[in-house]
GUKE-312209 format. One record per residue: x, y, z of N, C-alpha, C, O, CB in turn; residue in one letter. Coordinates in steps of 0.02 Angstrom, whole numbers, padded with zeros to 5 digits, always signed. Glycine has a CB too. Example, Ala and Ser with C-alpha at 12.3 -4.5 7.8 and 13.67 -1.06 7.14 Angstrom:
residues 2
+00660-00284+00390+00615-00225+00390+00660-00165+00390+00712-00166+00423+00565-00224+00452A;+00642-00112+00354+00684-00053+00357+00645+00002+00394+00670+00057+00402+00704-00030+00286S;
This chain:
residues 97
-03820+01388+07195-03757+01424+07193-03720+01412+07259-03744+01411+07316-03768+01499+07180X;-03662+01404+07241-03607+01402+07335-03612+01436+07361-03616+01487+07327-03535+01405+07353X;-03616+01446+07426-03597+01497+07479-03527+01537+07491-03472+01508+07487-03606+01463+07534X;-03530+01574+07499-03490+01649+07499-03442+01611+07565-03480+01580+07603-03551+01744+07523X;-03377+01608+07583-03356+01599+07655-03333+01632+07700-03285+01669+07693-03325+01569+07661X;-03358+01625+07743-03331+01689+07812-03253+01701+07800-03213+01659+07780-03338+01652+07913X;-03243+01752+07811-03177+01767+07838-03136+01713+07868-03082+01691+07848-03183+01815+07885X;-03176+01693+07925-03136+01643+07980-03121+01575+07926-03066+01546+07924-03197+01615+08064X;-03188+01555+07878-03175+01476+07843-03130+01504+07789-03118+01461+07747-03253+01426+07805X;-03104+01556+07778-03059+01553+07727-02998+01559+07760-02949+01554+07724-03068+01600+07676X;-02991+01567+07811-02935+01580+07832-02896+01525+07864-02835+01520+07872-02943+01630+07869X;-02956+01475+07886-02944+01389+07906-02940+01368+07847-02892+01331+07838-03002+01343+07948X;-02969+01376+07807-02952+01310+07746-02869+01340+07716-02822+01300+07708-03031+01308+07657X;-02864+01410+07704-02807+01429+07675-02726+01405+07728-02668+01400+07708-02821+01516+07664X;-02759+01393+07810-02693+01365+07831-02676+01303+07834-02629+01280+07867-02680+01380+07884X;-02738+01258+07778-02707+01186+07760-02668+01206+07683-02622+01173+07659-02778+01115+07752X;-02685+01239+07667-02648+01277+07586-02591+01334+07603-02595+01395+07603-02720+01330+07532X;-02535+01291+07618-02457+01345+07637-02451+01386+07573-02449+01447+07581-02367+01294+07648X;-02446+01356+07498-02432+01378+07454-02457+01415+07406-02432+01428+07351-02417+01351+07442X;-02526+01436+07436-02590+01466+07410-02585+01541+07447-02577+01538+07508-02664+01416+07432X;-02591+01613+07413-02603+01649+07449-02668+01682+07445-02706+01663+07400-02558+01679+07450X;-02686+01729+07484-02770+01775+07478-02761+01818+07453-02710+01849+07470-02813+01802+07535X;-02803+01846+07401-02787+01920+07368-02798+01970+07406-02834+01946+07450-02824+01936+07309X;-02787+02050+07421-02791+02078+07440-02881+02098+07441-02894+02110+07499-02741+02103+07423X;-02935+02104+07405-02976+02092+07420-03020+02031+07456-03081+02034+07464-02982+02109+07387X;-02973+01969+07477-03004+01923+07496-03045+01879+07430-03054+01818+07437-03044+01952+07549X;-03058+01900+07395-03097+01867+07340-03074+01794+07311-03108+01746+07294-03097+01917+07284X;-03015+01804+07311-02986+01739+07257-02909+01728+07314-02885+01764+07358-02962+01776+07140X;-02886+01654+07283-02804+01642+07295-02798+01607+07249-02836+01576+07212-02771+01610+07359X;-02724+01618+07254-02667+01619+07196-02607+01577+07225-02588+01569+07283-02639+01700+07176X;-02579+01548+07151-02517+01507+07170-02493+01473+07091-02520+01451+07040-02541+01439+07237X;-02425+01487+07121-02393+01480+07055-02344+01411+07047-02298+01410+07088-02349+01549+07043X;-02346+01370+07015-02346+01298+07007-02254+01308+06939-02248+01325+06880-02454+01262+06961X;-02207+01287+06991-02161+01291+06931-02126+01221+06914-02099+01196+06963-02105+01345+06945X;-02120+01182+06849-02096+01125+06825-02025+01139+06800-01990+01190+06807-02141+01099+06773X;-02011+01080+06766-01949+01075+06748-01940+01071+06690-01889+01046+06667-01922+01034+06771X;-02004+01104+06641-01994+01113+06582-02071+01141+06545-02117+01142+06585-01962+01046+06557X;-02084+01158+06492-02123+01179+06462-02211+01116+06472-02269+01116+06491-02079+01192+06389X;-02150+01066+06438-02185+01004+06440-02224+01001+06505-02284+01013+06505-02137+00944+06433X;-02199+00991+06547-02208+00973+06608-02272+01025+06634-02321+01004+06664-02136+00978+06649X;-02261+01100+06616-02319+01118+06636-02385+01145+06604-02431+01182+06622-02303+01150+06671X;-02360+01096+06526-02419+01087+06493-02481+01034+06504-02542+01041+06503-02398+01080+06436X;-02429+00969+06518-02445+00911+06561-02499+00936+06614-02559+00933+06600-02377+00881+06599X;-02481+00954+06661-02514+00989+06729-02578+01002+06701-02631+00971+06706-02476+01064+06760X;-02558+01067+06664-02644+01067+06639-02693+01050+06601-02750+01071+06612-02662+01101+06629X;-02684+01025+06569-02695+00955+06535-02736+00908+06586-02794+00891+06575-02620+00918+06516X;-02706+00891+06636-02752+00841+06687-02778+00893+06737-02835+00887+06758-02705+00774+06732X;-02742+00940+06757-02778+01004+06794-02861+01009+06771-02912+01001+06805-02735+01083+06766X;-02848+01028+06681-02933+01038+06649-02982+00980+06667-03043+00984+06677-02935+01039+06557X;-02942+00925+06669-03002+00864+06670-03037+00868+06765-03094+00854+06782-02949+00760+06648X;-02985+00890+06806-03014+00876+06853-03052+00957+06884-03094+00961+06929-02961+00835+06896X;-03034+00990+06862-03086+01069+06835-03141+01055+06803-03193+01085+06817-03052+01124+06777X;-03139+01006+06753-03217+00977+06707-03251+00942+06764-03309+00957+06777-03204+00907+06629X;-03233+00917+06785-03265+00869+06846-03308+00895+06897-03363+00876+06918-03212+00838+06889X;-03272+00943+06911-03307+00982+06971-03351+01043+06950-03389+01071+06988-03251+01011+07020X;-03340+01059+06883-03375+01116+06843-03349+01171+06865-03378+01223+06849-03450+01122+06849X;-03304+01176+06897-03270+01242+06923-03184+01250+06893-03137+01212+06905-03270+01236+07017X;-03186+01312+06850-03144+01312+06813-03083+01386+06829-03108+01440+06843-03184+01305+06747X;-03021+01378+06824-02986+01407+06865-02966+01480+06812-02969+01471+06752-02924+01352+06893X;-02953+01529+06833-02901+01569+06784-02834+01563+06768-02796+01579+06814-02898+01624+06799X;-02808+01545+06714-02725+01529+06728-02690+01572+06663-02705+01597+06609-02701+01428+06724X;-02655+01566+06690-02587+01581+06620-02513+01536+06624-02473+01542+06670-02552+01678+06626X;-02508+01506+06585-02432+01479+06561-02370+01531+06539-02366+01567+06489-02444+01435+06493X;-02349+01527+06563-02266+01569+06527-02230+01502+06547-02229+01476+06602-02221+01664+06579X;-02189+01473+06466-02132+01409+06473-02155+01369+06540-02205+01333+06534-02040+01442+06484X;-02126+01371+06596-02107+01313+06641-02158+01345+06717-02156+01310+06768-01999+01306+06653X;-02193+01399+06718-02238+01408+06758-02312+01412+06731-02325+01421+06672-02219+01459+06790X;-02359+01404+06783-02423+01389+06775-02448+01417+06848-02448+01392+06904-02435+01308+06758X;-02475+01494+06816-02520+01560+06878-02595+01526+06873-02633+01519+06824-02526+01672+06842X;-02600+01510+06932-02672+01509+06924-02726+01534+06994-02708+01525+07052-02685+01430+06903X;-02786+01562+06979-02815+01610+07004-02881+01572+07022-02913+01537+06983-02818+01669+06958X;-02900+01587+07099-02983+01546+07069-03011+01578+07147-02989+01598+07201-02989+01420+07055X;-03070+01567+07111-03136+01625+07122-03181+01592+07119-03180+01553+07071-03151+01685+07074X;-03231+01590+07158-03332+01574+07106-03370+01618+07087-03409+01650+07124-03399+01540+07146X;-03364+01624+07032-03372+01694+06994-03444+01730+07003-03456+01790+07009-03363+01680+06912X;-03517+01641+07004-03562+01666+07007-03575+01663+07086-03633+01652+07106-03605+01642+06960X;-03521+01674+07134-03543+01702+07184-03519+01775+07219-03538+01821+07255-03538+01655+07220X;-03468+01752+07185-03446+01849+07178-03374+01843+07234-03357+01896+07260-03535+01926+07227X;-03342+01791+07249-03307+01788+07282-03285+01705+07305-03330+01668+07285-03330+01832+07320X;-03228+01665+07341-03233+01625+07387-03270+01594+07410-03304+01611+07458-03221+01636+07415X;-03272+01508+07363-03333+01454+07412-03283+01406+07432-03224+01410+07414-03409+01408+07363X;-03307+01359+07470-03278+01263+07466-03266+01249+07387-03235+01196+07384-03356+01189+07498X;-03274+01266+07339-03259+01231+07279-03182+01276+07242-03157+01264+07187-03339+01234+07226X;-03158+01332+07297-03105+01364+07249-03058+01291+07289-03025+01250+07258-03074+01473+07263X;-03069+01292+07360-03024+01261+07395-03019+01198+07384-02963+01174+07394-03029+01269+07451X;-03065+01160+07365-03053+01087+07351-03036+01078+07280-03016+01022+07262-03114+01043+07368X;-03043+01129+07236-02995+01125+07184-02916+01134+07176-02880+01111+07131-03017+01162+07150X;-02894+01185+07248-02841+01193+07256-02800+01143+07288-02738+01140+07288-02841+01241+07278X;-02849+01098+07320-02808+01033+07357-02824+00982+07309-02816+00924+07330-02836+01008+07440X;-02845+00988+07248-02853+00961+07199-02782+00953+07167-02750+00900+07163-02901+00994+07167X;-02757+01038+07137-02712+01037+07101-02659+01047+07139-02611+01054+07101-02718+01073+07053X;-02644+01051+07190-02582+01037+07264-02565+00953+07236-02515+00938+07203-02632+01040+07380X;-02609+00912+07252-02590+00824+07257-02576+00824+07174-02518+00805+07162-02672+00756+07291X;-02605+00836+07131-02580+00830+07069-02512+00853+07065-02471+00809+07048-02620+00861+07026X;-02493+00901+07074-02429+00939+07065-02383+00910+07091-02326+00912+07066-02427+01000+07088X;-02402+00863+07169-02327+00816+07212-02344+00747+07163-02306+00699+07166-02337+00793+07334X;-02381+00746+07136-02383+00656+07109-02344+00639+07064-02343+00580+07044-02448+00628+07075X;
């Protein structure tokens, strides 16, 4: 199972992630991904899932039309590892490509 991250490593990895914020319990961050159409941010997740399959770490999201919320956590650690964040710089480079 991943390791839980200090305070301090979440707080360094989150200031390479401008567009990512920390939840008020620290547990999870969040960020909301908006396109230029429905399509567009069906697309997203669509290749979002494949590279979520990859890593076995799978995000919480919701779609409404032209945004895409998504939430991430390691659930079986009860909080924040290296795998919420390298999914999030995952779906950051997807999103400018």
């Amino acid at each position: 199972m991943p390791e839980l991250l200090s305070s301090t490593a979440k707080e360094f990895a989150l200031a390479e992630l401008p567009h990512w914020t920390l939840s008020e319990d620290g547990n999870s961050i969040e960020r909301t991904f908006t396109f230029r159409s429905f399509a567009r941010a069906f697309g997203f997740m669509s290749s979002a899932a494949i590279l979520a399959e990859k890593l076995n770490h799978h995000p919480t999201w919701t779609n409404t039309y032209n945004k895409v919320e998504v939430l991430l956590t390691t659930h079986d650690a009860g909080g924040l590892t290296e795998l919420d964040f390298k999914l999030a710089r995952k779906l950051d480079k997807l999103f400018e490509a």
